[in-house]
FIKE-392107 format. One record per atom (N, C-alpha, C): residue number from 1; residue in three letters; chain; atom name; x, y, z. Coordinates in nm, 3 decimals, padded with zeros to 5 digits. Each point is the difference from the previous one (the first is absolute). Layout:
N
PT    k    r  c   a        X        Y        Z
PT  NUM  ALA  A  CA        X        Y        Z
...
***
This chain:
50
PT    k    r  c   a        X        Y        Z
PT    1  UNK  A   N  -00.565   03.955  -04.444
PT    1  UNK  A  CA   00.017   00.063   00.130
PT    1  UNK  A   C  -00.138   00.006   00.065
PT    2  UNK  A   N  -00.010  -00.059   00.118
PT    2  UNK  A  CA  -00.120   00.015   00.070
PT    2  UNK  A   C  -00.010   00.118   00.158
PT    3  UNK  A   N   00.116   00.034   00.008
PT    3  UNK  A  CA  -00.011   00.088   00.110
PT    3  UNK  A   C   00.133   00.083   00.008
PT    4  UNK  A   N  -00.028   00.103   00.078
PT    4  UNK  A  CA   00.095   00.113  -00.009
PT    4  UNK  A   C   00.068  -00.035   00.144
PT    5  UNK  A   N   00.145  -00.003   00.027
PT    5  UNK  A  CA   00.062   00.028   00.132
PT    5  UNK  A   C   00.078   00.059  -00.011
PT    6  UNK  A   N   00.013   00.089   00.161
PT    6  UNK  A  CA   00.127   00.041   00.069
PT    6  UNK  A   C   00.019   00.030   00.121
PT    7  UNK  A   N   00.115   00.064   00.013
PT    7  UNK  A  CA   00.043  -00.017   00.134
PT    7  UNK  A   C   00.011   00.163   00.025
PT    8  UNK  A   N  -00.041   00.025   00.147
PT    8  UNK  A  CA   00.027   00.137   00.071
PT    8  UNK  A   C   00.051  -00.034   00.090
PT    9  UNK  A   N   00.111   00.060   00.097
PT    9  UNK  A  CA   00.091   00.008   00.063
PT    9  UNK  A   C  -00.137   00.051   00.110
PT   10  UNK  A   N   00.088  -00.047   00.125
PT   10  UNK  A  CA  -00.145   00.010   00.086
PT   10  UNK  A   C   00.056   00.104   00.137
PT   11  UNK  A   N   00.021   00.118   00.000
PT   11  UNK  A  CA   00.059   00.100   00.103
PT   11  UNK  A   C  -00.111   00.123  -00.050
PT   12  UNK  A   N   00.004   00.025   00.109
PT   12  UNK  A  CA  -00.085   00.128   00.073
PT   12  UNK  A   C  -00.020   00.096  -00.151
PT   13  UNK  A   N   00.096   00.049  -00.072
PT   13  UNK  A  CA  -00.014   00.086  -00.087
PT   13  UNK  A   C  -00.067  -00.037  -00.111
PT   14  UNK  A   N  -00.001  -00.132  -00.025
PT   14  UNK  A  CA  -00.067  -00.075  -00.111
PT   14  UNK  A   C  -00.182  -00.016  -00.020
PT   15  UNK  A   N   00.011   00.021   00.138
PT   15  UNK  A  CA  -00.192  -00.028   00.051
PT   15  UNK  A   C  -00.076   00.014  -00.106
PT   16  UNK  A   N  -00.010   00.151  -00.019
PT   16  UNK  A  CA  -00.112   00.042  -00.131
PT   16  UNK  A   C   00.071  -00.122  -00.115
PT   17  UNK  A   N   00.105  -00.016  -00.064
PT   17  UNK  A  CA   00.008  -00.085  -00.095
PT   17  UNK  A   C  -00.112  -00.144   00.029
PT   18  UNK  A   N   00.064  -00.046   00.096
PT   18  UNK  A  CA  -00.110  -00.102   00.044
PT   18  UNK  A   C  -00.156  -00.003   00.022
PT   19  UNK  A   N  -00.025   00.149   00.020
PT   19  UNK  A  CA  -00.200   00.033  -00.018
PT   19  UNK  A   C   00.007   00.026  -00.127
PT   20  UNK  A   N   00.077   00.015  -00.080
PT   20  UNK  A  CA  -00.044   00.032  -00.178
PT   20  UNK  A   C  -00.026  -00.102  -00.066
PT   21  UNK  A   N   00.119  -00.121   00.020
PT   21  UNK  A  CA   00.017  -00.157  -00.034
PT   21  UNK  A   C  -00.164  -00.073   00.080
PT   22  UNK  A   N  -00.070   00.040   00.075
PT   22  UNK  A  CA  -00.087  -00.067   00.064
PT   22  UNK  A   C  -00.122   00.102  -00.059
PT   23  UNK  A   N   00.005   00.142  -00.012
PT   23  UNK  A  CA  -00.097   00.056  -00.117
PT   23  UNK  A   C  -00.049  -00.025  -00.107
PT   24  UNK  A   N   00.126  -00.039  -00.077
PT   24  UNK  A  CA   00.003  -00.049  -00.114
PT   24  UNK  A   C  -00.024  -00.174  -00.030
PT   25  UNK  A   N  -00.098  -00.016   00.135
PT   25  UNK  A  CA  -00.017  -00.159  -00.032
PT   25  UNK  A   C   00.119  -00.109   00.025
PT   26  UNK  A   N   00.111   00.048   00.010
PT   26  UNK  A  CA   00.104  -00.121   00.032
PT   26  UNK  A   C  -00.023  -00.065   00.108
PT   27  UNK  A   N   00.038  -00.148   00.065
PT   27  UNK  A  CA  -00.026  -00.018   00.106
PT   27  UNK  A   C   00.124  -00.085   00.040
PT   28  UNK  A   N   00.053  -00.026   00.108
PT   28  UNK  A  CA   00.095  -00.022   00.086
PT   28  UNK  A   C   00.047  -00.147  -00.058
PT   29  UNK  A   N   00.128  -00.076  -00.064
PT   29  UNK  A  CA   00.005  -00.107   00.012
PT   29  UNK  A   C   00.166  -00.020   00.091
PT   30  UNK  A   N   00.020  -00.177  -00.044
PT   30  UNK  A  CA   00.165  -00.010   00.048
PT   30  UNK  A   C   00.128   00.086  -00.089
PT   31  UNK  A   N   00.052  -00.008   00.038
PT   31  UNK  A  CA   00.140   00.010  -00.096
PT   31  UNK  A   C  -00.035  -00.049  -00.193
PT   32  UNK  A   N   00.070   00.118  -00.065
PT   32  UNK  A  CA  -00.002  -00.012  -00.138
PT   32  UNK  A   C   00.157   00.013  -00.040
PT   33  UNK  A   N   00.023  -00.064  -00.158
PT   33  UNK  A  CA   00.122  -00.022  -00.051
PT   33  UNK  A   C   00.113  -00.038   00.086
PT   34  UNK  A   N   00.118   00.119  -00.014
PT   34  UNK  A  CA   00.091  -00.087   00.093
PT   34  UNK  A   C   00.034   00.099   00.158
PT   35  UNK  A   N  -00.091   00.048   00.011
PT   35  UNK  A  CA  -00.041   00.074   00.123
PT   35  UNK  A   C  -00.008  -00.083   00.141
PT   36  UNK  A   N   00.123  -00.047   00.097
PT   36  UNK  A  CA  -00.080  -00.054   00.084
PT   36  UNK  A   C  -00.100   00.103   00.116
PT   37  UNK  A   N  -00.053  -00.072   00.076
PT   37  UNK  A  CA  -00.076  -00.021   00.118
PT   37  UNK  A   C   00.053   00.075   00.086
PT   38  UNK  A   N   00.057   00.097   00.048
PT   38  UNK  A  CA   00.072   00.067   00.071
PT   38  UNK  A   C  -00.049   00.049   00.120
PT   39  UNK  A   N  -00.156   00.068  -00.019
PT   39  UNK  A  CA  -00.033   00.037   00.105
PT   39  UNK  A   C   00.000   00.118  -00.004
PT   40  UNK  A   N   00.085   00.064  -00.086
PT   40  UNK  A  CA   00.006   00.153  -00.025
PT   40  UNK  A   C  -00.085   00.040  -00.139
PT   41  UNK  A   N  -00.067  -00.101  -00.052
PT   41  UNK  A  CA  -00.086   00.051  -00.107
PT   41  UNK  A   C  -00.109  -00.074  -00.034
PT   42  UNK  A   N  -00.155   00.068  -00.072
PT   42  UNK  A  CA  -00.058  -00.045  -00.015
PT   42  UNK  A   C  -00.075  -00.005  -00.144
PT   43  UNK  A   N  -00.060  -00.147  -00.041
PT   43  UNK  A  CA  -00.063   00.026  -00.154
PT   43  UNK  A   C  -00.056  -00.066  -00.015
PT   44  UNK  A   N  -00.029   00.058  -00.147
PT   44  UNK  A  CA  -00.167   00.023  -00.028
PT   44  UNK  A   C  -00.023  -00.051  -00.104
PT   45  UNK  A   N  -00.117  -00.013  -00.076
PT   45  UNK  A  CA  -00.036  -00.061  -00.116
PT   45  UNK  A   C  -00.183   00.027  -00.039
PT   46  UNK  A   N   00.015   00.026  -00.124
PT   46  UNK  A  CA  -00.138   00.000  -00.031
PT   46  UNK  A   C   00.023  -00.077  -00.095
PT   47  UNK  A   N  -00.133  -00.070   00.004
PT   47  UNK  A  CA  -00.059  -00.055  -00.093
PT   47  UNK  A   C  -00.033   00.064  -00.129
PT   48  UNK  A   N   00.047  -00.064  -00.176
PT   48  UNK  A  CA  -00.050   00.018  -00.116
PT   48  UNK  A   C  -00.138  -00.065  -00.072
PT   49  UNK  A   N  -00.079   00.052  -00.003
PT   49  UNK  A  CA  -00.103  -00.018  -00.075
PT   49  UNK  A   C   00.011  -00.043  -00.116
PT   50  UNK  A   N  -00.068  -00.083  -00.111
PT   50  UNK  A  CA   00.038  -00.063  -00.110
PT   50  UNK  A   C  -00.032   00.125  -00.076
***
């Protein structure tokens, strides 16, 4: 495993989830697993260190 993802649902109430995920170093990619592209959510991924 080289990196961590997921997905946050992207509405008004979620915000702080999304400044924690970006606190904690995650940074913004496309769509993960079988999650599409919707528009209503957004995710993230950090990178694993060896």
């Amino acid at each position: 495993m080289t990196a961590l993802q997921h997905k946050v649902a992207h509405l008004a109430p979620l915000a702080a989830a999304v400044r924690l995920c970006e606190n904690l170093g995650f940074t913004e990619c496309g769509a993960v697993l079988e999650f599409p592209d919707s528009g209503f959510s957004r995710f993230f991924e950090k990178k694993l260190s060896a």
